[in-house]
Structures are given as C-alpha cells and as structure tokens.
C-alpha positions as a Markdown table, in Angstrom:
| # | Residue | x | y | z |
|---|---|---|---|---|
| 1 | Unk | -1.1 | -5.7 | 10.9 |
| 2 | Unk | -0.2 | -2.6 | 10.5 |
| 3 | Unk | 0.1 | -3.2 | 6.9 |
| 4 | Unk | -1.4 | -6.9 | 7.6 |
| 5 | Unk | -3.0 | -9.5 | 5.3 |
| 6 | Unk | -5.4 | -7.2 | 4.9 |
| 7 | Unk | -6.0 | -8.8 | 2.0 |
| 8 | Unk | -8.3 | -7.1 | -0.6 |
| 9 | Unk | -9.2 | -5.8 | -3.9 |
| 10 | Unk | -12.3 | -4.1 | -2.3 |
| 11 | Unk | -13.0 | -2.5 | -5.7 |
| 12 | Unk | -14.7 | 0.8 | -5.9 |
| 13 | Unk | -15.8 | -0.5 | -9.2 |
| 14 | Unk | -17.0 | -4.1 | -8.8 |
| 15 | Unk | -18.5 | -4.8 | -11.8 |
| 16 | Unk | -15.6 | -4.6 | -13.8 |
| 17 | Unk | -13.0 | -5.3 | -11.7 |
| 18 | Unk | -14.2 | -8.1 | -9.9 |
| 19 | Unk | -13.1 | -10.3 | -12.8 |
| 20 | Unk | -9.7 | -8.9 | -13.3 |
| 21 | Unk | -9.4 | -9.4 | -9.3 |
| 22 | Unk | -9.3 | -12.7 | -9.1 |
| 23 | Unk | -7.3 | -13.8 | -11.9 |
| 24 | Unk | -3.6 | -14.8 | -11.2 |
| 25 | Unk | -0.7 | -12.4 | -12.3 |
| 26 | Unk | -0.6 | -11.8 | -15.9 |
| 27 | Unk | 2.4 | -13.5 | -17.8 |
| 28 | Unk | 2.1 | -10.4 | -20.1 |
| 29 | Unk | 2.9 | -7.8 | -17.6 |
| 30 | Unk | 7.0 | -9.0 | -18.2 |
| 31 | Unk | 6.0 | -7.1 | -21.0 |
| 32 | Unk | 5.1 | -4.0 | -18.9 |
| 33 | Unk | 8.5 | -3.4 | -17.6 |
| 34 | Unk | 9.6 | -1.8 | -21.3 |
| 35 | Unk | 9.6 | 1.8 | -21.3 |
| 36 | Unk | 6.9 | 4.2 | -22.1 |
| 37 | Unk | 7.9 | 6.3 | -25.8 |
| 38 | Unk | 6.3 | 9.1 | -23.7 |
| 39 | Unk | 7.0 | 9.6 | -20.1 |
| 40 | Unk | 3.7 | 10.9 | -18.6 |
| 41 | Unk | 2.8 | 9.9 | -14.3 |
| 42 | Unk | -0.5 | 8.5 | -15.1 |
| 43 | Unk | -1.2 | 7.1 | -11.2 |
| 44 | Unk | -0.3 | 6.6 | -8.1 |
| 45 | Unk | -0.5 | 4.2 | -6.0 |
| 46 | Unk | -0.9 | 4.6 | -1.8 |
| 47 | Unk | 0.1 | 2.7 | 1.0 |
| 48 | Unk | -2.8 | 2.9 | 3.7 |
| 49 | Unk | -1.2 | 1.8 | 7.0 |
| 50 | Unk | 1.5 | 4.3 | 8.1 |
| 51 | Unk | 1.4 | 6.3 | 4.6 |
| 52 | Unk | -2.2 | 7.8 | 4.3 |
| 53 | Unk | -3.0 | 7.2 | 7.9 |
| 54 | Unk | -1.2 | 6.7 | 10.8 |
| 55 | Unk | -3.3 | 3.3 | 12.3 |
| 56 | Unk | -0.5 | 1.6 | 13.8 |
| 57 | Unk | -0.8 | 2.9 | 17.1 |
| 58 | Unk | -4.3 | 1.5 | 17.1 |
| 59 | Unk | -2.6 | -1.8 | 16.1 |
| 60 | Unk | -0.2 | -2.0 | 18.5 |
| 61 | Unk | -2.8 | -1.1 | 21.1 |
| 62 | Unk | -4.8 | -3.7 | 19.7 |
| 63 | Unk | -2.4 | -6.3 | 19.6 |
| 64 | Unk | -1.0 | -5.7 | 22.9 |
| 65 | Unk | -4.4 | -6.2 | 24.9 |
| 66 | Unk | -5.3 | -9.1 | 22.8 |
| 67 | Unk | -1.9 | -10.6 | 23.8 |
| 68 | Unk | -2.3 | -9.9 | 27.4 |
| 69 | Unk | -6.0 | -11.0 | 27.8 |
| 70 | Unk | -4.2 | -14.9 | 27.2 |
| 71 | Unk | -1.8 | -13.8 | 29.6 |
| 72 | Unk | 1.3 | -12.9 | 27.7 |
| 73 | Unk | 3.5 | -10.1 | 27.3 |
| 74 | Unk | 3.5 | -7.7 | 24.1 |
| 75 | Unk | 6.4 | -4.8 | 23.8 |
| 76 | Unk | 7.3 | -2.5 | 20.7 |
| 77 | Unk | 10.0 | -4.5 | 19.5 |
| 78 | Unk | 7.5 | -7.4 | 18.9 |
| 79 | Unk | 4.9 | -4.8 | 17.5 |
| 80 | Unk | 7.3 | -3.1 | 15.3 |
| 81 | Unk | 8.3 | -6.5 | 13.6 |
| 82 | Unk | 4.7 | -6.6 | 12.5 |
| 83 | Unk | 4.5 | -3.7 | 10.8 |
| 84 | Unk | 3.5 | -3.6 | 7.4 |
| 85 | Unk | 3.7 | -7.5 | 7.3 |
| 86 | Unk | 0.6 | -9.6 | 6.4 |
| 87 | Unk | -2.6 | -10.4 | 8.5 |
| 88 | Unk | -2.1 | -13.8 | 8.2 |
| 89 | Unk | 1.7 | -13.4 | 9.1 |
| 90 | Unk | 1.1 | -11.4 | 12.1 |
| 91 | Unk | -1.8 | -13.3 | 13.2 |
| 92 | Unk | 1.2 | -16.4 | 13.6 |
| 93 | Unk | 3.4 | -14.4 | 15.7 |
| 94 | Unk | 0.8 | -13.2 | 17.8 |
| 95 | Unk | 0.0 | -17.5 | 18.3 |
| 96 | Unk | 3.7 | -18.1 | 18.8 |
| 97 | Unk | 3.3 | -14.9 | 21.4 |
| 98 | Unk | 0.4 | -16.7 | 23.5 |
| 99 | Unk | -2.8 | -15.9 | 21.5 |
| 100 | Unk | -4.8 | -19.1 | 21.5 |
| 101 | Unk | -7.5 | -18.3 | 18.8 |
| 102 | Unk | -7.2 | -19.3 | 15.2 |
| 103 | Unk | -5.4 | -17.0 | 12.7 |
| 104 | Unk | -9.0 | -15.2 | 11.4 |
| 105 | Unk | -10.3 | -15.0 | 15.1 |
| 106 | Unk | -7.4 | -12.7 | 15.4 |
| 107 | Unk | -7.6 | -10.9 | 12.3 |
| 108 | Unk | -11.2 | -10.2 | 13.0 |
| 109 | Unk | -10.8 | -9.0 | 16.4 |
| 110 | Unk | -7.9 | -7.0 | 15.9 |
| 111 | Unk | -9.3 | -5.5 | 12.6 |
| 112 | Unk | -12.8 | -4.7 | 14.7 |
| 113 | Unk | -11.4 | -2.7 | 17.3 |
| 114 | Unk | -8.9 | -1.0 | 14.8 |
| 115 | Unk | -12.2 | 0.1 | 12.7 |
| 116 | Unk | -13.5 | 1.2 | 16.2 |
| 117 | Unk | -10.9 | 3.3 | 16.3 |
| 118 | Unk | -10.6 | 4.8 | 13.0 |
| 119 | Unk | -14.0 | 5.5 | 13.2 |
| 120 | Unk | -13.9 | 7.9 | 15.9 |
| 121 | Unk | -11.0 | 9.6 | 14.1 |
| 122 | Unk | -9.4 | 9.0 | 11.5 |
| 123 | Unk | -5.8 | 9.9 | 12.2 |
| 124 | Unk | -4.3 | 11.3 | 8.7 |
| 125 | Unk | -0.8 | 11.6 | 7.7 |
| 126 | Unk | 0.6 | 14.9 | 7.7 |
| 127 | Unk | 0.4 | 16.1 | 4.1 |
| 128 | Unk | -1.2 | 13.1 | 2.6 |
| 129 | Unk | -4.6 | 14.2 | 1.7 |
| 130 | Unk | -3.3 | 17.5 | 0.8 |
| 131 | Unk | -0.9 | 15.3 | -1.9 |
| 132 | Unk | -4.0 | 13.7 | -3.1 |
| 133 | Unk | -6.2 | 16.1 | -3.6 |
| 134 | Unk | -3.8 | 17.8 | -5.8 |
| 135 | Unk | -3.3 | 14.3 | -7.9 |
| 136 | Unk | -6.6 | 14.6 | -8.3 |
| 137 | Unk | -7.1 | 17.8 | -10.0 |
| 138 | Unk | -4.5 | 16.9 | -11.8 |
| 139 | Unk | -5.6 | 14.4 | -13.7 |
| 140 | Unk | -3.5 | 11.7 | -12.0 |
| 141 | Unk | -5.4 | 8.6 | -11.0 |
| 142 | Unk | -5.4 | 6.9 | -7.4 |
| 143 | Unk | -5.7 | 3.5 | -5.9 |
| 144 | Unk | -5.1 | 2.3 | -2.7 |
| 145 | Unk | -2.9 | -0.7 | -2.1 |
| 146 | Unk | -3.1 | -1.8 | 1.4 |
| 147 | Unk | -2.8 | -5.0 | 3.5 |
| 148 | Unk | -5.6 | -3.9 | 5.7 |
| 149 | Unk | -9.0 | -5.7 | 5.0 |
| 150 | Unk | -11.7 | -4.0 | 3.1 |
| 151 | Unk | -13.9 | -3.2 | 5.7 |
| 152 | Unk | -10.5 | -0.8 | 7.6 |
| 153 | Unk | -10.0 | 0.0 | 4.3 |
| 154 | Unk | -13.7 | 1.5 | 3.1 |
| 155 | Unk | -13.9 | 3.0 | 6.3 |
| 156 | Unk | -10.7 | 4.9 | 5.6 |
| 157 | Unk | -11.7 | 6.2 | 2.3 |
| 158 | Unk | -15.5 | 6.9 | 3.2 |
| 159 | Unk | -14.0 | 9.8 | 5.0 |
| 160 | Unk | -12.4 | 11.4 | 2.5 |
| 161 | Unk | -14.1 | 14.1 | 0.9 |
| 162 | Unk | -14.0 | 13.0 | -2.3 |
| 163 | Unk | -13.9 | 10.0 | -4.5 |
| 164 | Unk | -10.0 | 10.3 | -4.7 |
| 165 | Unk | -9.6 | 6.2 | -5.1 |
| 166 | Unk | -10.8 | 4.5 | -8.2 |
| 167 | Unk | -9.8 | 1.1 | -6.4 |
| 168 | Unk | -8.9 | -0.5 | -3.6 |
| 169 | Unk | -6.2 | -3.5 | -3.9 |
| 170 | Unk | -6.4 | -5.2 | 0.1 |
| 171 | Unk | -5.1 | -8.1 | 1.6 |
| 172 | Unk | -8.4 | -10.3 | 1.3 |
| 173 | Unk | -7.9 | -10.0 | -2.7 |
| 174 | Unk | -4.4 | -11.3 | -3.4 |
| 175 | Unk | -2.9 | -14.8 | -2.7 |
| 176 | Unk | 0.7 | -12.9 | -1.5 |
| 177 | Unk | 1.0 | -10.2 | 1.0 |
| 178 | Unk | 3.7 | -8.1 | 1.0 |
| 179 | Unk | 6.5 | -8.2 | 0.2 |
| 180 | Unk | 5.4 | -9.9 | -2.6 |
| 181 | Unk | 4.6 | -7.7 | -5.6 |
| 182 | Unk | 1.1 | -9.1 | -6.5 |
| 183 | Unk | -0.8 | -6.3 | -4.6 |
| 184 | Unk | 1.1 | -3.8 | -7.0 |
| 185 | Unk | 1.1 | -5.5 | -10.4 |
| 186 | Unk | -2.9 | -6.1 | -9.3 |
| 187 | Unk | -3.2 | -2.8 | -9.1 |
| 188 | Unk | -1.1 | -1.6 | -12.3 |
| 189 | Unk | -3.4 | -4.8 | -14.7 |
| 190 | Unk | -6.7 | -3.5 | -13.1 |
| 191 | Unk | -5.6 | 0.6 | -14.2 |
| 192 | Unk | -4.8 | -0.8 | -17.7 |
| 193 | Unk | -8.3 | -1.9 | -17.9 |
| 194 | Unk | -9.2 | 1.8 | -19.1 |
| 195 | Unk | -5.9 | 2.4 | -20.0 |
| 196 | Unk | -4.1 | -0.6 | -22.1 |
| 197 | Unk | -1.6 | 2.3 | -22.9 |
| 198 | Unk | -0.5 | 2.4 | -19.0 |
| 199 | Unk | 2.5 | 0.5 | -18.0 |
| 200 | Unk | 4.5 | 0.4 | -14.5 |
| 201 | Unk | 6.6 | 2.9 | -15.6 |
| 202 | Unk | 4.0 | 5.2 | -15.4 |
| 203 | Unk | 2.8 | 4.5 | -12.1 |
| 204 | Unk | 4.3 | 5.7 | -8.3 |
| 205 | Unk | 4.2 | 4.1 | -5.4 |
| 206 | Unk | 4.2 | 5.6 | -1.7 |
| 207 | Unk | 5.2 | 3.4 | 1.0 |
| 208 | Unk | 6.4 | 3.8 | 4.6 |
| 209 | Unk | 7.4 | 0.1 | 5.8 |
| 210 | Unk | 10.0 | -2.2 | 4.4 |
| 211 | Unk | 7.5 | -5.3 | 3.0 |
| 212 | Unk | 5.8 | -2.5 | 1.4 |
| 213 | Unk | 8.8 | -0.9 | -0.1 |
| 214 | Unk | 9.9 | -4.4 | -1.2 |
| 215 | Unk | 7.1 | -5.5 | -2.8 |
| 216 | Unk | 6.5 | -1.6 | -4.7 |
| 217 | Unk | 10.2 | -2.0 | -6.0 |
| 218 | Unk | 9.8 | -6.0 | -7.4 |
| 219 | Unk | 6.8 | -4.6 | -9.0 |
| 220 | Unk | 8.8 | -2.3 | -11.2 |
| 221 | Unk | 7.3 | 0.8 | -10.1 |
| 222 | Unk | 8.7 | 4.0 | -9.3 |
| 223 | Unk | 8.9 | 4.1 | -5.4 |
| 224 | Unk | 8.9 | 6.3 | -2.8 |
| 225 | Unk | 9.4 | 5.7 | 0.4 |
| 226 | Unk | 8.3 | 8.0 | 3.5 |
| 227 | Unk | 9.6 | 6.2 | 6.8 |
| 228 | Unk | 7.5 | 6.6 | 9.9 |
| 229 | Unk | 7.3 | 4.1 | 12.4 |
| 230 | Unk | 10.5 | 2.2 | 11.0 |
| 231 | Unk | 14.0 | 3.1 | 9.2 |
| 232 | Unk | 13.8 | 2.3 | 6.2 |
| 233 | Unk | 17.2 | 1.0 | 4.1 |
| 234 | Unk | 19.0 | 3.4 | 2.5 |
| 235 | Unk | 18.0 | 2.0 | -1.8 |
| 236 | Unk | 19.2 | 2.5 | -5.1 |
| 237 | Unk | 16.0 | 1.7 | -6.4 |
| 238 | Unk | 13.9 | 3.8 | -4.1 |
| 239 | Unk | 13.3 | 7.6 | -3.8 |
| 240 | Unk | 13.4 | 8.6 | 0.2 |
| 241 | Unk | 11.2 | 11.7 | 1.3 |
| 242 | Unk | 10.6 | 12.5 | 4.7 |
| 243 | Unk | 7.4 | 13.4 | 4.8 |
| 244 | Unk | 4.7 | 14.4 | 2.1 |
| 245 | Unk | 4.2 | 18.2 | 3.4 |
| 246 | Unk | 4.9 | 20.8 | 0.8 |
| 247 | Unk | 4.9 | 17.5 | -2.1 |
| 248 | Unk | 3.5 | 18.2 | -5.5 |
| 249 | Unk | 2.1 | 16.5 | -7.9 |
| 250 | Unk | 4.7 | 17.8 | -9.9 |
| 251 | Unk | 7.2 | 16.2 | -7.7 |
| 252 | Unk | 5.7 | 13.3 | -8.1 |
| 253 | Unk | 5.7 | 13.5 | -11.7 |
| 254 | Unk | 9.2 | 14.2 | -11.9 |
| 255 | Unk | 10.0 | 10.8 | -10.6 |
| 256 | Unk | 9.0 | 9.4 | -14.1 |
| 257 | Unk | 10.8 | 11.5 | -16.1 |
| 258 | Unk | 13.8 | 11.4 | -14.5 |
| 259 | Unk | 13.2 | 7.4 | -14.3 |
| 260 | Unk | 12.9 | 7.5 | -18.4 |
| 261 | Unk | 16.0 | 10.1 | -19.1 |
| 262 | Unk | 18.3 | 7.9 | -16.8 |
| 263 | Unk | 17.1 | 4.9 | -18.8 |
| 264 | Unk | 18.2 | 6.7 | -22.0 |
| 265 | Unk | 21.0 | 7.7 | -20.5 |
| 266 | Unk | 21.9 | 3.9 | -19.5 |
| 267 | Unk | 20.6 | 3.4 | -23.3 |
| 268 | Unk | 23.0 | 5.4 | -24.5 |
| 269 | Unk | 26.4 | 4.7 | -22.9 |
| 270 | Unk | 25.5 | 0.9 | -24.3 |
C-alpha cells in the first residue's frame, strides 16, 4: 500500500501518452537491453512511496484503523509485509485480516485518508527533492513510477515546486504491480517516445522496498536502492545508498558509466 496497486500511468502528458499507456509490453524492448555506443544517464526514474516521500506511516495508520473498525487486530509485522506490494495485493491481506469490504472499497478508503494526509503535509524524504532538482537543471529527465493511485500520486507532485516529472507510471495503468517489471519498461517505452535513441541502459531507478527493487532490476535498469522502512537484500545487481543527502546528479550519472565500462570489461575477457 505503501507502494500498493496504485496502479497508474497518470500521464502529465495525456495526449500522447495515453496511447502508449495502454498498450501491452513491447516485444521490441528485448532489444533494449543491448548497450548504448555512448553511455550518457538520460532519466531517472523514482519510487514514490518510501523514496520521494515518506507515506507509509500514513498507511500503516490507515490500515490499522480500518482493520480494527471490523474488529480485528493490525501490528507492524503485518503492515511491514505490505509495503511496497500492490493495492490489490494488500487489499487481500487486509480481507484475510478481517476487513469485510471488497478489494476497491479498501483501496479507496485507504487511498482517501492517505491523500488526507498528504495534503496537510507532505512528508518528503530527506534529500530527495534536493536530488531532483539538480536532475533537473541538468538536463536529466524524471518520471515517477509508483504503485500509489493517481489521485496520491498528483497530489504528491502538485507540491513540488516545479514540473520535475514528465510522467507519472501508477498502479491504475499497468496490468502487474510490482515486482513485476511492467511499471518500469512502461516507463522506459513511454521516454523513448521523444527519445527512440533511449534505452534501459540509460535510465536509473531509485527504490526503497524489495517488490520495487525487484521489479527495477528485471527491467534491466540501473538500480538503486535506498532502504527505509525495510532491509533490503544485500545484490549484485543493485547499487545500495543509504540515503540521498549529499547525492549528485553526477553520482547518479556515474552508475551508467561504470554499468557500460564493466560491460566492456566482461566484453573483453570473452
């Protein structure tokens, strides 16, 4: 929920997008996952739930009272399962906890107070919008890939100051939540729209939870992970930072390059 079938492109550029949204994967992004000629970060692409802002606690808090108004009991543990998962995941667990409502009743009560909430203060991560604002006058372009809803999610980036996002991928637009990659190679097809020269190996992922960790790495994307609520797996295929204070966009950069030399290197020794 934190992280929940949130399910949406909510596209900051309908027109276009809409079309791309609701096609099904394309076969010919396979293709995608050859390397670029000419390394270059040309996005990024951020996690809402526990990477830009730190909703959970509104979650929890939601789920919690929603749980015990039908006279069951809700503790971390439970809520901590839940996070970064799908709507329509957590909205089953939440059944199986005691909740007797259908799975969108839930989603749309949760999700309303959670909007409540943001609302009356939107509770940033620490070093998050100073990361993209600086992607920003760089050059670098930003989408949000989120489980949340669109409604959550246009709340979230109506506050910003400026018009950091081109896009918004959310859990309302994509068949599979995470883990599943769609919500990233969604977002990666709908950048190439401008920008046929883009591939996944230009793009970066920042993620906080394991589903969306899993479903950044499937994707093919470089991937970052900053763990807040939970631990996330020590990975091979995933750069860990602790927090996003003091990041760069040249750190972030620097993830795709050394992504293409070590792929050289590999190249080489074969």
């Amino acid at each position: 929920m934190h992280g929940i079938s949130r399910r949406c492109v909510s596209l900051l550029r309908p027109q276009r997008n809409a079309r791309t949204a609701t096609r099904p994967v394309p076969r010919r992004l396979e293709a995608m996952h050859s390397l670029p000629s000419q390394p270059l970060l040309k996005a990024a692409l951020w996690d809402m739930d526990g990477t830009l802002v730190d909703t959970e606690p509104y979650w929890i808090a939601a789920e919690r009272a929603l749980v015990e108004s039908h006279g069951g009991t809700w503790s971390h543990q439970q809520a901590m399962q839940l996070v970064g998962q799908s709507l329509l995941h957590s909205a089953a667990v939440l059944q199986a906890a005691g909740v007797r409502l259908e799975a969108r009743e839930i989603v749309n009560t949760l999700s309303a107070q959670v909007i409540e909430q943001v609302r009356r203060n939107v509770p940033w991560r620490p070093g998050a919008r100073e990361l993209l604002d600086e992607l920003h006058q760089a050059g670098v372009r930003c989408a949000l890939v989120t489980m949340s809803e669109g409604p959550l999610a246009g709340v979230v980036v109506e506050s910003l100051p400026k018009p950091y996002f081109e896009f918004m991928v959310t859990g309302d637009t994509v068949t599979n939540g995470k883990p599943h990659p769609e919500a990233y190679l969604t977002a990666v097809e709908l950048l190439r729209v401008d920008d046929p020269t883009l591939t996944i190996h230009h793009c970066v992922a920042l993620e906080d939870s394991v589903p969306g960790a899993t479903a950044a790495i499937a994707s093919g994307v470089v991937t970052v992970g900053i763990p807040h609520q939970v631990p996330l797996p020590e990975d091979p295929r995933m750069v860990m930072w602790d927090t996003l204070v003091g990041r760069t966009a040249a750190d972030v950069g620097q993830l795709v390059d050394n992504r293409f030399t070590a792929a050289n290197l590999l190249e080489g020794a074969n």
